[in-house]
Each structure stands twice: as C-alpha cells, then as structure tokens.
N, C-alpha and C positions, 0 to 999 in steps of 0.2 A: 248276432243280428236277430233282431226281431221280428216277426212274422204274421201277421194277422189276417183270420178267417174265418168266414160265419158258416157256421158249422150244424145243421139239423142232426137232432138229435133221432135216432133210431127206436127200434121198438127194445121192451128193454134196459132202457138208457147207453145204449152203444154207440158210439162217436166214433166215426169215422174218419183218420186223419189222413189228409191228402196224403198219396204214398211217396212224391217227393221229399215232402217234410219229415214224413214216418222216417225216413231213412236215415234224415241229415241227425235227428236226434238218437238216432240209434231204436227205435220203436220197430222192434220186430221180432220174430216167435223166437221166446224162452228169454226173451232179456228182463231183467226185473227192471221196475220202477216202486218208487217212493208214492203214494199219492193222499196230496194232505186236502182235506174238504173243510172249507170255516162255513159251517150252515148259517151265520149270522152275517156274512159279506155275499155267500149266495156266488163264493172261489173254491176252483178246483187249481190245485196247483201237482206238476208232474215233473218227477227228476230224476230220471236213469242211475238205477244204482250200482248196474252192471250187466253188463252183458252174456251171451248166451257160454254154458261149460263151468261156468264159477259153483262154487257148493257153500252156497249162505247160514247162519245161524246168527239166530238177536240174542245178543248176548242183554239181561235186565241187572243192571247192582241197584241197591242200598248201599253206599258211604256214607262214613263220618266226616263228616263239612271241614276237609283238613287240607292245606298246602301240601302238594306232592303225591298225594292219592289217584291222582290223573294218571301222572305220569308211571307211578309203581305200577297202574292195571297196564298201560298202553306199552311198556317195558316187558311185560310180561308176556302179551300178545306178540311182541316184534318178536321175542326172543323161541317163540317157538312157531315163526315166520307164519304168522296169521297178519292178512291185512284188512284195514280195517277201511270200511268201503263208507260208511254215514256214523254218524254219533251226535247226540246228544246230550246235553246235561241241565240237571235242573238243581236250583238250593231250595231246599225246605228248611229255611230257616230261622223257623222259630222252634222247630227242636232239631237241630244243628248236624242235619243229613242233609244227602244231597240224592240225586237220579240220575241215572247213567243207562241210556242206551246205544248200545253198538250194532249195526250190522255187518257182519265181517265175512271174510273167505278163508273158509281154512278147506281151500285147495291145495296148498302146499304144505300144512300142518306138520309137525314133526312129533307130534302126540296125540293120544287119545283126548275125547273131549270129557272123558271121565275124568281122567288126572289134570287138565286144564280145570274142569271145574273144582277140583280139591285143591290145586295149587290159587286159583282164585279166591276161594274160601281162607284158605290160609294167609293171605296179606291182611294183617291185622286191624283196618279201616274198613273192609268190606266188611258189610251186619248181613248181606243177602242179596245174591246170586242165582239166576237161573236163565237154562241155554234152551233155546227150539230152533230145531234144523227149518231152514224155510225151502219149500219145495216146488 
C-alpha cells in the first residue's frame, strides 16, 4: 500500500519519517537500504535491503556477454550458502561484456571471502572481480 507525506526537510538534508511508516517498511537502526537519487527527476527512491545482524559485501564483476554466466556466478554463491540480497546487471555491448553488481550476506558463508574471490576469479567468463565489506 502506498502512503503519502509531506515531509520538511531538516537541517542537513535529514528527513524525517513518521515512525509509524518508519516501522512498517522496516526503517530502523542498523537496517540497510538501497537509495538511488536521479538529480534529473529531482527522485529519491528507498528500498530496504536488509535488516539489522546481516554482514554485507558488493560483490563488482566484469563478464563476458555470454548465456549462463549468471547463473555459473549465482551457483557459486548458493553453493557456498551466501544470499544474495539486490543485483544488478548491465550489457556493454558493444565490446561484448556485461556488469554485475551484488549485494549479499554471507552471514552463513561456509568460506573465506579470499577463496570466494579466487574461486570467482576462476570461472572463466569473469575478466574482473572485486569484494567490499559494507559496514
């Protein structure tokens, strides 16, 4: 359901969100959110990417613009029970890569995120790979 509010902006740029709403969307200390700004629409858009205890890292590739490449990285995440909380992709194609970004939880991880990154390295469509823990 959607909800609408007029909302003064604070000093700062701090926005203040009624605290009934704050709750129903899950807006509360230590939860992450996503938040994408288009300065050319003059939109903030906001979308919970998980909530408070979870332990984040953006995973960035470079692939090769190929059928199955998806699913070999996202096979490879499930398999060492990392899940994958947003993602996106992009084709660059006109030299026939593509862009892969993940934000995941490997709160349950059954690996180092060294050997994740060498085992990602090594699926042979990936050109380039790098991890940041988000904190």
């Amino acid at each position: 359901m959607r909800h609408y509010e007029i909302l003064k902006i604070a000093e700062n740029g701090k926005v203040g969100i009624p605290l009934e709403w704050a709750y129903e969307v899950g807006l509360i200390k230590d939860a992450y959110f996503l938040v994408e700004i288009d300065t050319d629409l003059n939109e903030i858009h906001l979308e919970r990417i998980a909530l408070p205890g979870k332990q984040l890292v953006e995973i960035e590739l470079v692939v090769k613009d190929q059928p199955g490449v998806l699913a070999k990285i996202t096979g490879l995440l499930g398999k060492h029970r990392i899940n994958i909380l947003f993602s996106e992709a992009e084709e660059m194609e006109q030299i026939g890569l593509g862009a892969i970004v993940a934000v995941v939880d490997i709160s349950e991880i059954d690996t180092t995120l060294e050997e994740l990154l060498k085992e990602l390295k090594e699926i042979e469509e990936v050109m380039e790979v790098s991890m940041n823990r988000i904190e």
